[in-house]
C-alpha positions in Angstrom: 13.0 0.0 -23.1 10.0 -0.5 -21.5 8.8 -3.9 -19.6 5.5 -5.5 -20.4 3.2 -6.3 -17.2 0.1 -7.3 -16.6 -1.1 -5.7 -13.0 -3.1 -8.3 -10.7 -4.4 -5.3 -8.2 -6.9 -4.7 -5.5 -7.0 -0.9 -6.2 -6.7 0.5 -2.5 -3.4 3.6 -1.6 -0.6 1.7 -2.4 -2.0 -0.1 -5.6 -2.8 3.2 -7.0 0.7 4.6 -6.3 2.5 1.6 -8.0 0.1 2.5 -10.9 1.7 6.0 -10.8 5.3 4.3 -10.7 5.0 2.2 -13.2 3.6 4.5 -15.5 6.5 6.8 -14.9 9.1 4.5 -14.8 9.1 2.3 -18.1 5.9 -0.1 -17.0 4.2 -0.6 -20.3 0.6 -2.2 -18.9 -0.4 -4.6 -21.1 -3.9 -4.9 -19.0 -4.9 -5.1 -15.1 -6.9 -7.5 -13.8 -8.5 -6.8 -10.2 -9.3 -9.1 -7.3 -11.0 -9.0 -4.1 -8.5 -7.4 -0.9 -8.3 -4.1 0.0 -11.9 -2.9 -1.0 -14.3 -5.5 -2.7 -13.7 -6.4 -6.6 -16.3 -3.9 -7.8 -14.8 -0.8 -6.2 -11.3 -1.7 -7.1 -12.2 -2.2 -10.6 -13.9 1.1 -10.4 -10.5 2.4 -8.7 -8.5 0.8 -11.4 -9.6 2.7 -14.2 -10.2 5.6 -12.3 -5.9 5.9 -11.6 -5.2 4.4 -15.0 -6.7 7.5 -16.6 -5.5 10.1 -14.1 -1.8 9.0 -15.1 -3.0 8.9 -19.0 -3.4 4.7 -19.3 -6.8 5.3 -20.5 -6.2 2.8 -23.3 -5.6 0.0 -20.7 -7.8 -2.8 -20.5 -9.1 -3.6 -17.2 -10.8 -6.6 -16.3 -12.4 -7.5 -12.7 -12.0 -11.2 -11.2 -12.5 -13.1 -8.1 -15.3 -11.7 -5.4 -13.8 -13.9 -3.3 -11.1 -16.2 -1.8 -11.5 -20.0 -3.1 -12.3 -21.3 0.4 -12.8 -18.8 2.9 -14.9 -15.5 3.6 -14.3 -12.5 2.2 -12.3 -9.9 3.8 -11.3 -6.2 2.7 -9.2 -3.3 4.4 -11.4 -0.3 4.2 -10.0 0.7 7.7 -6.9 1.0 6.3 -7.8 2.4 2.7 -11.2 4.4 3.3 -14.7 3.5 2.3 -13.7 4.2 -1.3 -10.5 2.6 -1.2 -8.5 5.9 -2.1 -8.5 7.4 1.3 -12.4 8.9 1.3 -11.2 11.2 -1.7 -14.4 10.2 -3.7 -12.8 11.1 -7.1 -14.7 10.9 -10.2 -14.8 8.1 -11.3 -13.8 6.9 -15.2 -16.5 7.0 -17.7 -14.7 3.3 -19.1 -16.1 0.0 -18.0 -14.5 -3.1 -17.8 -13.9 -5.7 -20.2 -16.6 -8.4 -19.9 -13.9 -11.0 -19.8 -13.4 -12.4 -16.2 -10.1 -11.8 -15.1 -8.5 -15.0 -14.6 -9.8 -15.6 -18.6 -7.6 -12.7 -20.1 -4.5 -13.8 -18.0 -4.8 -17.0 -19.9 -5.7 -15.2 -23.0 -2.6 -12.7 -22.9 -0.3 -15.0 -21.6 -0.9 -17.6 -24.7 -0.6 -14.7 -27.0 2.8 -13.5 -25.9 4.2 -16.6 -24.5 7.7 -15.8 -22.6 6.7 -12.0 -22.9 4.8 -11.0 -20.0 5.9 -10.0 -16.2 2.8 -10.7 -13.9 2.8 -8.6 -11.1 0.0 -9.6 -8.4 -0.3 -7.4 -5.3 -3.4 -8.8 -4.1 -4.9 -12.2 -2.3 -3.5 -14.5 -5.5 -7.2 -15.6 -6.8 -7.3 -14.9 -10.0 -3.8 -16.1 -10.1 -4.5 -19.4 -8.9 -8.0 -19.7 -11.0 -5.5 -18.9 -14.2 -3.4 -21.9 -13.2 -6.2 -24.1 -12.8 -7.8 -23.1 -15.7 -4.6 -23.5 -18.1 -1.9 -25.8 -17.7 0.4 -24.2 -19.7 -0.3 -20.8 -17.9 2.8 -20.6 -15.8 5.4 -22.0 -18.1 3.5 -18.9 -20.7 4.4 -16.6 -18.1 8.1 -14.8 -18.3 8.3 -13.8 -14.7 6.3 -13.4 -11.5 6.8 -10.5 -9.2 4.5 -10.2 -6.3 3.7 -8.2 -3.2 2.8 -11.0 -0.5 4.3 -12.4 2.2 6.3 -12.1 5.5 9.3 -14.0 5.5 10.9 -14.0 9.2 9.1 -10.7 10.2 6.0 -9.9 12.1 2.6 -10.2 9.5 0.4 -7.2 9.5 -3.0 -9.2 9.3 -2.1 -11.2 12.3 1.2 -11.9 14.0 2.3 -13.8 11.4 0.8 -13.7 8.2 0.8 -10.8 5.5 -2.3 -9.5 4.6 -2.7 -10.6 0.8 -1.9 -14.5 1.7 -4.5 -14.4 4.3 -7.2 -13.3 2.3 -6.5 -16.8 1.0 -4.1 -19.0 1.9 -5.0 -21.8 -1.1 -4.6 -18.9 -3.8 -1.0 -18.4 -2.4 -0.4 -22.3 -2.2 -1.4 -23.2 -5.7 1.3 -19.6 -6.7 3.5 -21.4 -4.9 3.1 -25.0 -6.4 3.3 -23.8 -10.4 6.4 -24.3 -12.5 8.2 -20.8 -12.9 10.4 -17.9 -10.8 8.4 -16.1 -8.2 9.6 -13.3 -6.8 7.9 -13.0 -3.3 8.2 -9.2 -2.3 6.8 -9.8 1.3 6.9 -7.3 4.6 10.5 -8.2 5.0 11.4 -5.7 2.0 8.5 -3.5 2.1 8.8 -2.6 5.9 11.8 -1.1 5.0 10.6 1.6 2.3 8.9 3.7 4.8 8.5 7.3 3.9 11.0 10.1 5.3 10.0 13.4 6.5 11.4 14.7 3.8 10.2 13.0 1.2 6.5 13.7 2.8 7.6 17.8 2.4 8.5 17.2 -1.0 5.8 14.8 -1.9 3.1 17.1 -0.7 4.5 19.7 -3.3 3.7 18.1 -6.4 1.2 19.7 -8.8 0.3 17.7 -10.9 -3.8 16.6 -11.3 -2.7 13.0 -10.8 -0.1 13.6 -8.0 -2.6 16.0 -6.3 -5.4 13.4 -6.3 -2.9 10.6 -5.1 -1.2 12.7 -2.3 -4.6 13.5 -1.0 -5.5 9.7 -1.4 -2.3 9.1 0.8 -3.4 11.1 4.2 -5.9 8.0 5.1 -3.7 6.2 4.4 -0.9 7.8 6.7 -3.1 8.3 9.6 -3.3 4.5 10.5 0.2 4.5 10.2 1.2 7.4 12.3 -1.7 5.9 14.9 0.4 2.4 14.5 3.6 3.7 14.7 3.6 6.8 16.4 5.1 9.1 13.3 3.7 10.3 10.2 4.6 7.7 6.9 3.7 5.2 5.1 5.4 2.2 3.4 5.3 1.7 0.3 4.3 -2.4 -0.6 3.0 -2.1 -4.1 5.3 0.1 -5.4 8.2 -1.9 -4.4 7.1 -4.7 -6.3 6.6 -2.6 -9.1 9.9 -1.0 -9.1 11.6 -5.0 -8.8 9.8 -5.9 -11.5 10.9 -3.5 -14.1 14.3 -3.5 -12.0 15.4 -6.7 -10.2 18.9 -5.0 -10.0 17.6 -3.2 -7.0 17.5 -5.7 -4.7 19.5 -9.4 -4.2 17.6 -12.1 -3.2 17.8 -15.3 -1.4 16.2 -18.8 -2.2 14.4 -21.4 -0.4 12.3 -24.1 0.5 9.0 -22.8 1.6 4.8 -23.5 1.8 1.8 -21.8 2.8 0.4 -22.5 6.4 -3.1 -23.9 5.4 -4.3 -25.1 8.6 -2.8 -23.1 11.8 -5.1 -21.9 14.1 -2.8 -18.8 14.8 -0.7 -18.9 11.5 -2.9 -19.5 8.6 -1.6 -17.3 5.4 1.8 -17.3 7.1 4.5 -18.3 4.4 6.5 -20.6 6.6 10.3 -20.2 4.7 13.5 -22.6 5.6 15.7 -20.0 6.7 18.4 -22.5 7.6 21.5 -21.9 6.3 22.0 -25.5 5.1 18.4 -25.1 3.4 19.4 -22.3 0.8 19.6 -23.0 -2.4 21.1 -21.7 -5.8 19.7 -19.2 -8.7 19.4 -22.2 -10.9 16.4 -23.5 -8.7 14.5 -20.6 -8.8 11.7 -21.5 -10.8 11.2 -25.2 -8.9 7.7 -25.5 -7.0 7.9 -24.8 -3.7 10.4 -22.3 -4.4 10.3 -18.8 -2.7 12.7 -16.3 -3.5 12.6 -13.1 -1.5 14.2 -9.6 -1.2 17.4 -10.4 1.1 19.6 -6.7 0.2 17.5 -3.9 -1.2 18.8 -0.5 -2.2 16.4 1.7 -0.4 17.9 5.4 -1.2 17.7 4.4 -4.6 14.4 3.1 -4.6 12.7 6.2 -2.4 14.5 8.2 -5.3 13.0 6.8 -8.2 9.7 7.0 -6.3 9.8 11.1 -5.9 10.9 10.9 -9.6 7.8 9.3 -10.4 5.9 12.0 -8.4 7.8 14.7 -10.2 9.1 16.3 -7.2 
């Protein structure tokens, strides 16, 4: 059985590799829409349909959104994702073009047309997210389930020292998520941090063969020389992927529930997602989908995951 998603990406590494997972792995991509974040919205659209075709989506729609965050400047990653956004690999890109639907249109569109169907799974800054919610109020409730990559729940942030990268490319996006009526799965640095890649799974992972595997392992060496110069060994972790994987699996993981809101106007923590970890403060599955909701990754079944991830690289 496979799981209809629509992918809210900012097509750097990562974004491409979850592309690759979820192919592999029972995702049946109903479109991707593309947002400002790791490169700007032009060269991950570009990126998009350039991975969607390598892994044989070619007949996915792709649609490119926000330029920019709602009310903040723009920033990208390319020092963690190359100039091109896929490690300075300069594939060729796909002959397709986009749709000439903005983004944040066709999530309303698709939504309405399979109400209770979709799984949206944003691993970006949350604009055209938040633009969908404004535009439609009946976006959210249209929605089945949410499953994003954002966030660092009692951990250190990796775009400052608290905040994770996609809710401080903007903050307001990530409130507004927040706010709307439904069950958000918030897949933050807390869960991702953990998914690291082993030695061994680089030996085996710079075996594979295949065109697409060849193009995305080669993608991957930018991508793990910040981390080795960050961490001092040779890996990467793997943040989109994991929220790809939870999506089509929430068995993988447990999760915990809690009050929670964006930091909006910190001078050191803006973007930081600023959780009630109390104990007292924890609340129940049944009030999963109330605003102000988060519910994170508490357990997560790592060996399994980092299996199903080589599986997906056919090695």
């Amino acid at each position: 059985m496979t799981t209809p998603i629509i992918f809210d990406c900012d097509t750097g590494v990562d974004d491409a590799l979850a592309i690759l997972y979820g192919a592999r792995s029972g995702a049946d991509f109903v479109a991707c829409t593309v947002t400002h974040g790791n490169v700007p919205v032009h060269i991950g659209t570009r990126n998009t349909l350039t991975v969607l075709d390598a892994v044989g989506l070619e007949h996915v729609p792709v649609f490119a959104g926000a330029a920019r965050p709602l009310a903040q400047p723009l920033r990208t990653a390319e020092h963690v994702h190359g100039g091109d956004g896929l490690g300075n690999t300069h594939p060729t890109p796909s002959p397709r073009a986009p749709g000439s639907s903005p983004a944040a249109v066709e999530l309303v569109r698709l939504a309405a047309e399979h109400p209770g169907e979709l799984t949206l799974v944003p691993v970006g800054p949350l604009t055209n997210i938040a633009l969908a919610l404004m535009l439609d109020e009946n976006f959210a409730q249209n929605i089945n389930r949410v499953v994003l990559m954002g966030g660092a729940i009692g951990v250190a942030g990796n775009a400052g020292a608290t905040a994770e990268a996609n809710t401080f490319c903007d903050p307001e996006a990530a409130q507004l998520v927040l706010d709307a009526p439904w069950e958000v799965t918030w897949v933050g640095l807390e869960a991702t941090m953990r998914t690291g890649l082993t030695p061994e799974m680089i030996e085996r992972l710079a075996g594979t063969r295949t065109p697409e595997g060849r193009l995305l392992w080669s993608a991957m060496q930018f991508y793990m020389d910040l981390y080795e110069q960050n961490l001092g060994r040779r890996t990467c972790m793997l943040h989109d992927p994991l929220a790809v994987a939870l999506a089509l699996d929430p068995g993988l993981a447990t999760y915990r529930h809690v009050p929670a809101a964006i930091e909006l106007r910190g001078e050191h923590t803006r973007g930081q997602v600023v959780a009630d970890l109390r104990p007292a403060a924890g609340l129940g599955p049944e009030r999963a989908a109330e605003p102000g909701v988060v519910s994170f990754v508490d357990d997560l079944d790592v060996e399994e995951f980092h299996a199903r991830f080589l599986t997906a690289f056919g090695v």
